[in-house]
N, C-alpha and C positions, 0 to 999 in steps of 0.2 A: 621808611618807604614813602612816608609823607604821601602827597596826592596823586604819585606816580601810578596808585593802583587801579586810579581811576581813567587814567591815559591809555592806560594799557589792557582793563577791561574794555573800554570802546571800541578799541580798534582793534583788541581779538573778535569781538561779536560783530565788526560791520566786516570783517572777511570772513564769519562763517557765516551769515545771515542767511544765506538762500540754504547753506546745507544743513543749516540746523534746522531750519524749519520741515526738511523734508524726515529728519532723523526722528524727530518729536511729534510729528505728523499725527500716530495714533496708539500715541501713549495713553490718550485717557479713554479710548474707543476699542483697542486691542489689547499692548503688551503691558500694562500694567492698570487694567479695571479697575483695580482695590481703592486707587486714588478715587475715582470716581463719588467714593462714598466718603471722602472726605470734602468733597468740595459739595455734595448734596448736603453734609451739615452746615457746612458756612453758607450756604444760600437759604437753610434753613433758618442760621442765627439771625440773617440780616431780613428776613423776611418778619423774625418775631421782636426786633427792636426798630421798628417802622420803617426799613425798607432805604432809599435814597440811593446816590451813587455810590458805585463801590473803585475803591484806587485796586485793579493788579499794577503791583510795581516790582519792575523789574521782568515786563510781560511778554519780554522774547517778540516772535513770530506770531503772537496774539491768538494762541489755540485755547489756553486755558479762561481768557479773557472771554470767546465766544461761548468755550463750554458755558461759562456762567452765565452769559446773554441768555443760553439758550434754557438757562434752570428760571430764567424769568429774571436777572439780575441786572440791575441798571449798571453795568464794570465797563469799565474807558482803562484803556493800558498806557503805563507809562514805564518808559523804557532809556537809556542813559546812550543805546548806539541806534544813532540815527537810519545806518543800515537797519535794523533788527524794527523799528517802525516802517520804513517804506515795506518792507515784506510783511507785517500785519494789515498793514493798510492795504496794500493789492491783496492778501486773502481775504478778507473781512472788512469790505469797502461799507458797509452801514454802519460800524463800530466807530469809535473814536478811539485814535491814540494818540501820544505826545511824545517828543524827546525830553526825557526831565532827569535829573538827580536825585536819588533817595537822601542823598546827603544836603538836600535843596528844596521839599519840594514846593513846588508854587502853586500851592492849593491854601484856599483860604482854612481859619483856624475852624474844628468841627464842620466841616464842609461835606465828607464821604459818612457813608452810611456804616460802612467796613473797608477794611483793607486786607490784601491777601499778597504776601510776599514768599513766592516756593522757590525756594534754590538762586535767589538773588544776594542775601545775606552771605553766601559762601564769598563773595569777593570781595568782602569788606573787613579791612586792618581789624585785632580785636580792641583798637583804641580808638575807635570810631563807630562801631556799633552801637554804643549807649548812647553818641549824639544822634542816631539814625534815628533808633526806635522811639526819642524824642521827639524827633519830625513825626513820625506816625503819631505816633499818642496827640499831636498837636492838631496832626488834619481829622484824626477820629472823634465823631462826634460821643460823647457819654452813651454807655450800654453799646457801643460797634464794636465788632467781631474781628478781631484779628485771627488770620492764618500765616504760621509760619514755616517755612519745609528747609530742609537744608539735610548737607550732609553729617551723620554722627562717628564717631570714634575718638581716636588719640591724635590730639592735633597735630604731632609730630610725626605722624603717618603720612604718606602723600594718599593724594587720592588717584586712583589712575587714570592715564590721559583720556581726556574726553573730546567734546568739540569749543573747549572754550581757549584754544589756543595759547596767548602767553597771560591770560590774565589769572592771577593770584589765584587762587583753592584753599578753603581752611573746611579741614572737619572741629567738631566741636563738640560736647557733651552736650547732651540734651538739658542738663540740671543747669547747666551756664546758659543756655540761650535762656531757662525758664528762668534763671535768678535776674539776669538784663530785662527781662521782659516786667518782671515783678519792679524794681529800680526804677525803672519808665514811666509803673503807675497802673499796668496792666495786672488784672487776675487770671493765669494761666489756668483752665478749668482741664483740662485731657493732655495729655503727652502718648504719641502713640510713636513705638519703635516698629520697622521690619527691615525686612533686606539683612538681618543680621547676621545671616550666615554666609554674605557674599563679600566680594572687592567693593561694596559702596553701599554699604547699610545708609538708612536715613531717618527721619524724626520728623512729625508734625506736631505741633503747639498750636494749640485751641485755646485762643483768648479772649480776654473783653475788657474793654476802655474803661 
């Protein structure tokens, strides 16, 4: 596939950029709460390991980014389709975001406080991941919080169409994102499964640098 997945994620998310923003609109306000209290422990973690900036990467239409602004969290998004920033940035013009690569990023070494990656890791080769969560481990300063969300099952399962157009999909076992995560240097403390019993079960990993 080589770097094709990366071509092809940007420019499925700068043609759905405005609709996705309105589809995810109030996922953490309405149709799915429960998340809610997964991102009140991460702004918890990063409040009890001194605080600083936090990288969302991979931060869409920049709602999750604000949620956490608004848990008191210093979070700037960075995002890989430049559509998917101009639509953070017209919602959430006090915030900062960037066009950046997870497979890149251009943030100095220990730099963010945490980092919080939900459902961006699903477009990335599985022979690219381990160099991903490298670059995290690299900008995460010692004792910072990673969150990681993604979709879980049998990778050979498709996931069903969503709004991310032609760009790649991997489900994954939760015990592989934790054993890459462990690889990287991180200590996975919580693995939380739901959705099990639907077309698109998922996984959050609770970590630290």
């Amino acid at each position: 596939m080589g770097a094709d997945w990366l071509a092809r994620t940007r420019a499925s998310y700068d043609a759905e950029a405005a609709g996705y923003a309105e589809v995810v609109r109030d996922i953490l306000g309405g149709r799915l709460p429960y998340l809610n209290a997964a991102l009140d422990v991460f702004a918890g973690q990063v409040r009890a390991a001194g605080g600083g900036p936090v990288a969302d990467v991979g931060c869409g239409p920049g709602h999750v980014t604000a949620h956490l602004h608004g848990l008191g969290v210093d979070a700037f998004g960075i995002d890989l389709a430049p559509g998917m920033i101009e639509v953070a940035r017209s919602n959430h013009p006090g915030l900062r975001f960037e066009v950046g690569s997870m497979t890149d990023l251009r943030l100095p070494a220990g730099s963010v406080g945490g980092l919080l990656a939900w459902w961006s890791l699903i477009h990335v080769p599985d022979d690219t991941v381990p160099a991903v969560l490298g670059q995290f481990h690299r900008v995460v300063r010692p004792g910072g919080p990673v969150q990681v969300g993604f979709h879980v099952g049998d990778p050979d399962r498709p996931v069903p169409p969503g709004r991310s157009g032609d760009a790649p999909v991997h489900r994954r076992r939760a015990e592989q994102v934790a054993g890459w995560l462990g690889d990287a240097g991180f200590t996975v403390a919580a693995r939380w499964e739901f959705n099990l019993d639907t077309d698109r079960p998922g996984a959050i990993l609770f970590a630290r640098r």
